[in-house]
C-alpha positions as CSV (number, residue, x, y, z in Angstrom):
1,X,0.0,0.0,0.0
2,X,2.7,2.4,-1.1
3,X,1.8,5.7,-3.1
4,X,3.7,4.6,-6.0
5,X,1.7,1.3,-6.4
6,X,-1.2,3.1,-6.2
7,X,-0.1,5.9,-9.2
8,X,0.7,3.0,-10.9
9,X,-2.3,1.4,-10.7
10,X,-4.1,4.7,-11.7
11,X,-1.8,5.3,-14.9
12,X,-2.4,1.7,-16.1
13,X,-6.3,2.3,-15.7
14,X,-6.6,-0.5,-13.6
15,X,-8.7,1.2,-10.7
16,X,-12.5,1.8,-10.1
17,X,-14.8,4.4,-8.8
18,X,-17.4,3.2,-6.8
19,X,-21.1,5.2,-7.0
20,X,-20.1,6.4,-3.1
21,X,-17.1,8.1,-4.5
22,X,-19.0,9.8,-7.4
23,X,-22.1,10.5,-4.9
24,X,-19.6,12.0,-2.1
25,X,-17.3,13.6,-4.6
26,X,-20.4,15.9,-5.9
27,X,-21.5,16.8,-3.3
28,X,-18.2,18.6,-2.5
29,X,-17.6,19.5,-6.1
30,X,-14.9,16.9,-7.0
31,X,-14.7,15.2,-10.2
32,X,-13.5,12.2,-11.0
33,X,-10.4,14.0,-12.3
34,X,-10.2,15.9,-9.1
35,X,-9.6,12.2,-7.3
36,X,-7.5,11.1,-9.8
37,X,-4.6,14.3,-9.5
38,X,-4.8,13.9,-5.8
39,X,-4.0,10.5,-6.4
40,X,-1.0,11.7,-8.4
41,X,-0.1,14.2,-6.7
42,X,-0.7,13.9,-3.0
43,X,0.3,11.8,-0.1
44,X,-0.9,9.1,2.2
45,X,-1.8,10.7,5.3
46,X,-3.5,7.3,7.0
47,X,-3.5,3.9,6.4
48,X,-6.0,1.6,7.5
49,X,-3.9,-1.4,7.6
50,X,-6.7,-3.8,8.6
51,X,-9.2,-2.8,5.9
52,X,-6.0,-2.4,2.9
53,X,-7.0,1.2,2.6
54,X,-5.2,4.5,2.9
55,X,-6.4,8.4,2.9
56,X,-4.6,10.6,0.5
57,X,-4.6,14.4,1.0
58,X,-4.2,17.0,-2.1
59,X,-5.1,19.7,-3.6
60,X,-7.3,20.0,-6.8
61,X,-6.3,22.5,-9.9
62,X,-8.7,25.1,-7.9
63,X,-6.4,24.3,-4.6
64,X,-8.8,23.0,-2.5
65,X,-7.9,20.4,0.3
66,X,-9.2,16.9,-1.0
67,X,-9.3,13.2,0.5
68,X,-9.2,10.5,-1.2
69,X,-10.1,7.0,0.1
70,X,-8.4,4.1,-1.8
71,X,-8.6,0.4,-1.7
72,X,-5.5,-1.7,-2.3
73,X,-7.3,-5.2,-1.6
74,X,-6.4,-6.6,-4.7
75,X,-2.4,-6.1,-5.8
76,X,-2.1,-4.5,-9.1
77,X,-6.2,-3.3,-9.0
78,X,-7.3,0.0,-6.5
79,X,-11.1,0.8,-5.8
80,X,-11.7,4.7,-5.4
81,X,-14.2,4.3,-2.1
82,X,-14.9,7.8,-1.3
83,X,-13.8,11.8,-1.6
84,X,-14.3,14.6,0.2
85,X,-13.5,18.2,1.2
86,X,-12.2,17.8,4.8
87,X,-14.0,19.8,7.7
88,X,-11.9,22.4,9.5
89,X,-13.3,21.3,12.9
90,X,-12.1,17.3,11.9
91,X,-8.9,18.2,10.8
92,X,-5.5,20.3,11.2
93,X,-4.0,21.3,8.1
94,X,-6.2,19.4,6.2
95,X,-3.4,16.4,7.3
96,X,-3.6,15.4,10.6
97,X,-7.2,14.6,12.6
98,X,-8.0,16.2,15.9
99,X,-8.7,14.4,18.7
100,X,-12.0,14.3,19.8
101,X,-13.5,15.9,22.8
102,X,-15.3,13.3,25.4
């Protein structure tokens, strides 16, 4: 689950969008290009080792903070799960989540 596997994986067109990503993604105003330059451009900010996934942060061509979840389940094969624009009151710098108040 390394960020270069993952390009890779995007630039040989072996990934998918699920409907969540497209669904979540417009809400926020990202396109599936959006997800895809994060993808190329950003960097892994989580992993979710347990599940095989990762959250990339980047920016879009507009510069706005975007997450990307990705799916590395399958080895040469990544499923897009979701995208968003992340919350200022979940998030420092867009990189690293607060804690939560009890």
């Amino acid at each position: 689950m390394e960020i270069d596997a993952i390009r890779t994986s995007v630039l040989k067109g072996n990934f998918f969008v699920t409907d969540h990503a497209i669904t979540e993604g417009f809400k926020d105003g990202i396109s599936v290009g959006d997800m895809l330059h994060v993808i190329r451009t950003g960097k892994i900010i989580e992993r979710y080792v347990e599940r095989k996934r990762c959250l990339i942060y980047g920016r879009n061509a507009d510069a706005i903070p975007v997450h990307v979840v990705v799916d590395c389940r399958e080895s040469r094969f990544i499923d897009i799960v979701t995208t968003y624009v992340p919350q200022r009151d979940q998030w420092i710098k867009n990189q690293v989540r607060k804690k939560r108040k009890r």
